[in-house]
C-alpha positions in Angstrom: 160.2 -163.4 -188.4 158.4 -166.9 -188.3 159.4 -169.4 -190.9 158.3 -172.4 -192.3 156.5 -175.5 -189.8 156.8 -172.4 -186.7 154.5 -170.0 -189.0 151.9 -172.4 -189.6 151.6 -173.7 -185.7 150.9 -170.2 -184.7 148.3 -170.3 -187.3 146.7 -173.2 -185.8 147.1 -172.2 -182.7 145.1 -168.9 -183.4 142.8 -170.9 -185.1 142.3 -172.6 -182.3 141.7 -170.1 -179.8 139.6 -168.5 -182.1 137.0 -171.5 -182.7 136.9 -171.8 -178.6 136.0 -168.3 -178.0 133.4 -168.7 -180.6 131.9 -172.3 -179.2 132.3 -170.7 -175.4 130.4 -168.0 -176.5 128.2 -168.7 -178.7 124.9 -167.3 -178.8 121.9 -170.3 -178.2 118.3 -169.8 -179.9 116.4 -167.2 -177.7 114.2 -164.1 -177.6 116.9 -161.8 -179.8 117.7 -164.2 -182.3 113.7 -164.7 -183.4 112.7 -162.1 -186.3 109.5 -161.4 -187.9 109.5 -164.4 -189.8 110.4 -166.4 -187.3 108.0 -165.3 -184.5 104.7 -167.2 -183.5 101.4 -164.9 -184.0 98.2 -165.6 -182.0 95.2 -163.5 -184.3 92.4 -162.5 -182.2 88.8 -161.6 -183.1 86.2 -160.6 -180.6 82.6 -161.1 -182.0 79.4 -160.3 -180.9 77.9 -163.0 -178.8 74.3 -161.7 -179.8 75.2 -163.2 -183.4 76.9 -166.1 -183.4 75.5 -168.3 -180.3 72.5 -169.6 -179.8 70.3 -169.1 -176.8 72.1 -171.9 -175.1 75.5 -170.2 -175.8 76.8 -172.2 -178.3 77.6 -171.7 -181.3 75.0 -171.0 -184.4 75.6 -173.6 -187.5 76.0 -170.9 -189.9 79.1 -169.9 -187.9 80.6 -173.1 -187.5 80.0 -174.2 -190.8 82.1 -170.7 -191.2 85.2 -172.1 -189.7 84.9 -175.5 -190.4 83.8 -177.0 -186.7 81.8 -180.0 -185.7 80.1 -180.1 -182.0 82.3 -181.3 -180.1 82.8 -178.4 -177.2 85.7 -179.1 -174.6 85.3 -177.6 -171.2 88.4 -176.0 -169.9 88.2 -174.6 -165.8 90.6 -171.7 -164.8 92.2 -170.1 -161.8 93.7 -166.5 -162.0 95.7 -165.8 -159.0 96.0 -162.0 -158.5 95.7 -159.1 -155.9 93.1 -157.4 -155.0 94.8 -153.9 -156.5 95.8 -156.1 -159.9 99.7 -155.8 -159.1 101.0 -158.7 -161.4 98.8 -157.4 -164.2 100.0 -153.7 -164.0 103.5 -155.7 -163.8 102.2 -157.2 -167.4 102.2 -160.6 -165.3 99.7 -162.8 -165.9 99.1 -166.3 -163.6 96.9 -168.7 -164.6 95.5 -172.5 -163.5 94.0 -174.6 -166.1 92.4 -178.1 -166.2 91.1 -179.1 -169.2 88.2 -181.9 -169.8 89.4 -185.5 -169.4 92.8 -184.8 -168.5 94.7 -185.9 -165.1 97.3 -182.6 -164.5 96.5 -179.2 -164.1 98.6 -176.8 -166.7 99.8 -173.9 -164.9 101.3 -170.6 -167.2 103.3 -168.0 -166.3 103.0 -165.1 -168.5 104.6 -162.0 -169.3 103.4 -159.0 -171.7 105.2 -156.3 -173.4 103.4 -153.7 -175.4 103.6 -153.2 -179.3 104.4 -150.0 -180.9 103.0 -151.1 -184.1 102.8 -154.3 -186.2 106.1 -154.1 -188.0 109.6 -155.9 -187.9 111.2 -152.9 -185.5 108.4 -152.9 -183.1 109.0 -157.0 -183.0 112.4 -156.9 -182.9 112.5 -153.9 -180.3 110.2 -155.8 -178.0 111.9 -158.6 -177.8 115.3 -157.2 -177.0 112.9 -155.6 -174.2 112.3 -159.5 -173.1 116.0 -160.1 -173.5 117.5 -157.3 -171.3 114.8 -158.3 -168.7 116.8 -161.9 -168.9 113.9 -163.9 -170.8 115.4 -167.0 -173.3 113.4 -168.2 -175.4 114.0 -172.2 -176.3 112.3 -174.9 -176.5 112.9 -175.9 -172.5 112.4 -172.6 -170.9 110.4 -169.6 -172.3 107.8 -169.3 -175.4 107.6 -166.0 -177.4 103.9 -165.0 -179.4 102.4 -162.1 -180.4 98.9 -161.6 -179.7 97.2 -159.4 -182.3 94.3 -158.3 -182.0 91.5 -155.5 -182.9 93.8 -152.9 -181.9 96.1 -154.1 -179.1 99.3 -156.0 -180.1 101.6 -157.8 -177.6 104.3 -160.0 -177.0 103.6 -162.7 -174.9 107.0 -164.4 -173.0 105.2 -167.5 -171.6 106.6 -170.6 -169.1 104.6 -173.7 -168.2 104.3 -176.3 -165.7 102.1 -178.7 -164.7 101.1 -181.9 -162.3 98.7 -183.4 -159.8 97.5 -180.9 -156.8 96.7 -183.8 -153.6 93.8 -185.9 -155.0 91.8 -182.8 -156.2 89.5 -183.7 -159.7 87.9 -180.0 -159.7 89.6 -176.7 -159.6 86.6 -176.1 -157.5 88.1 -177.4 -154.9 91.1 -175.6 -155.0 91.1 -172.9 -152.0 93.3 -168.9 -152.2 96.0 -171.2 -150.1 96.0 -174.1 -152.5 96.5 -172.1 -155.8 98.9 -169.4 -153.9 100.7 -172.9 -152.7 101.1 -174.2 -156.1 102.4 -170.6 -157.6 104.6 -170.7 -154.8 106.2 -173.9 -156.1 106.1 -173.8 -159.9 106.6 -169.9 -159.9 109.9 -169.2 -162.2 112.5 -167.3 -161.1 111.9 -164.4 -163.1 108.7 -163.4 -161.9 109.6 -164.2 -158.3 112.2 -161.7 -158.6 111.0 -159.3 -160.1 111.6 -156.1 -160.0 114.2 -154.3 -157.2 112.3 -155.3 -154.0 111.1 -159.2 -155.4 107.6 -158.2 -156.4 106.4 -161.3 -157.4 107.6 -163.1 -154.1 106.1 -159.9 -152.5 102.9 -159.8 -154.0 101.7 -163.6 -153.8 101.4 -163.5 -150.3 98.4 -160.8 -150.8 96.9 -162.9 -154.1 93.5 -164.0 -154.2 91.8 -166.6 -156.8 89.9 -165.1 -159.0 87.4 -168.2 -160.4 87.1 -171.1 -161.0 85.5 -169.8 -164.6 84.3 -172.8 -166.6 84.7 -172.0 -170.4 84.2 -174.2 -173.6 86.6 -174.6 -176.8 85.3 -175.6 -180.2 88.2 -176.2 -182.9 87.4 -176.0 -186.2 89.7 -174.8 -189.5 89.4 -172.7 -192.0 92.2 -172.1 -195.0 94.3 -175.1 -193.9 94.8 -173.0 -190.2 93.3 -174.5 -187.4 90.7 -171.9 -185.4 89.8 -171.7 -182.0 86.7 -170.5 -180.3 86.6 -169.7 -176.8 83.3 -169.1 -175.1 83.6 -167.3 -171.7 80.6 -166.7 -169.2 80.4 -163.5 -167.7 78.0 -161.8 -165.5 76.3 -159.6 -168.1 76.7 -162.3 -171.1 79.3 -164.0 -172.9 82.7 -163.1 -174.6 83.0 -164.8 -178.0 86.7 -164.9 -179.0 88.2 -166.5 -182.2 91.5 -167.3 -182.7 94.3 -168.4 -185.4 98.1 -168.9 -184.5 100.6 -169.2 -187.1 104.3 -168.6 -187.6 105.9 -165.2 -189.1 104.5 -161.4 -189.9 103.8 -162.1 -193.6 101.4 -165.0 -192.7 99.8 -163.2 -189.8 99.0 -160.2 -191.9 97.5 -162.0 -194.8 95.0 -164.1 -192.7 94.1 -161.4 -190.2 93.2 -159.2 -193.3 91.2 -162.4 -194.9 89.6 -162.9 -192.1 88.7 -159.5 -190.7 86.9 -158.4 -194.4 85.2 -162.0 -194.2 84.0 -161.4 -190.5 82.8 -157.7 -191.7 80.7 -159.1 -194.2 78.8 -161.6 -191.9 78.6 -159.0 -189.5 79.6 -160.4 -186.6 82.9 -158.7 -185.6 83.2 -156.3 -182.8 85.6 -153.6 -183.5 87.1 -153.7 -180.0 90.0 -156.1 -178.2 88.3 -158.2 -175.5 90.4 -157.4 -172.7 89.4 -160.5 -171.4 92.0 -161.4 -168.6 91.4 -157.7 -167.4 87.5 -158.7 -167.2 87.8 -161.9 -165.4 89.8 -160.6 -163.0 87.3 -157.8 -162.6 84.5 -159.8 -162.2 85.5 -163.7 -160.5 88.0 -161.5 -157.9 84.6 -159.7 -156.6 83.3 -163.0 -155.9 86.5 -164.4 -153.8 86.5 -162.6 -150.8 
């Protein structure tokens, strides 16, 4: 039996080893310890392009007056890099180029989707230990979790960014299939490079193509003290319309999207349908990169 001063150093001594098991491993901030309230929501609304631009596709005053926007458009160029047979989007990958108006580095994402079961905390929480077990962390330095909600579809969207300065190029149009693939190929994270058993994302950029450049213009606005984005995209039979919100935690997202969904119903001017667009830009700006 211990007595006395000998007791009291094998306490310490436990307590010790105990504390540096816990500070060795130790958890840090990532996909599996984000809950409902803690998650980022992106709210999407698709409306119909018919009612809310104006015959030279922008937007009507009624509608901006809506949300709370002024007239000042930005003009945003993208670059989708993709196969021909769409095998990083059946992967739920997502590669994208981006150069927005008046700035000097491209923005490069690298995104990954994961399919919602519903809009509750179990289908949030059971998506993101999906993310987790595919070796996603989410922290401030490395991956971004948000779920995009919208007319039906709901996903979480594990995202990475870089970005820089591509030779002396001022136009994504004068990026080339080699220069974008060349860029991926450098900035590409591990995790998608690797993915799957046989490397697919390695694998699959040598066959990519550019779909694009697609020029599209951003209006900001606010409406209820959250700031609103519109996105107006050209296509070949017309123009997608989409309007967006992002704010933090389930409770928050709910209450807006429910706000804003009865207030677009009575203007008449939502579509009851998710966009797909990434699916349609790749669909149509592939067809014209041979």
């Amino acid at each position: 039996m211990l007595h006395g001063s000998a007791a009291q150093r094998q306490r310490r001594t436990m307590a010790f080893i105990l504390l540096f098991f816990c500070l060795c491993f130790s958890v840090p901030f990532s996909a599996y310890a984000l809950d409902e309230s803690q998650v980022d929501f992106e709210i999407k609304f698709l409306l119909d392009s018919d009612k809310v631009l104006t015959e030279e596709h922008l937007l009507t005053d009624d509608f901006r007056a809506l949300i709370g926007a002024g007239t000042d458009y930005r003009s945003i160029d993208a670059i989708y890099l993709e196969t021909y047979g769409h095998d990083f989007l059946n992967e739920g990958w997502t590669n994208r180029i981006r150069w927005k108006e008046n700035k000097k580095k491209i923005e490069c994402s690298y995104k990954k989707r994961y399919s919602l079961s519903g809009v509750d905390a179990e289908a949030i929480r059971t998506a993101l230990a999906q993310a987790k077990a595919d070796g996603f962390t989410i922290s401030d330095t490395a991956y971004s979790a948000q779920i995009d909600w919208g007319f039906s579809k709901v996903t979480l969207s594990v995202v990475t960014e870089a970005s820089g300065k591509y030779k002396n190029y001022h136009s994504l149009s004068q990026f080339s299939t080699a220069d974008a693939i060349d860029f991926f190929q450098r900035t590409m994270p591990d995790e998608e490079r690797n993915w799957g058993r046989d490397h697919l994302g390695a694998s699959m950029l040598k066959q990519a193509q550019k779909a694009g450049p697609l020029q599209y213009r951003r209006l900001k606005g606010s409406w209820e003290g959250t700031e609103a984005d519109v996105d107006i995209f050209p296509m070949r039979d017309g123009y997608i319309t989409e309007l967006s919100f992002k704010v933090t935690g389930l409770a928050a997202a709910s209450a807006l999207r429910e706000q804003m969904t009865t207030l677009l119903e009575e203007k008449g001017v939502l579509l009851h349908e998710d966009s797909l667009k990434t699916q349609m830009i790749l669909d149509e700006y592939l067809r014209t990169n041979p």
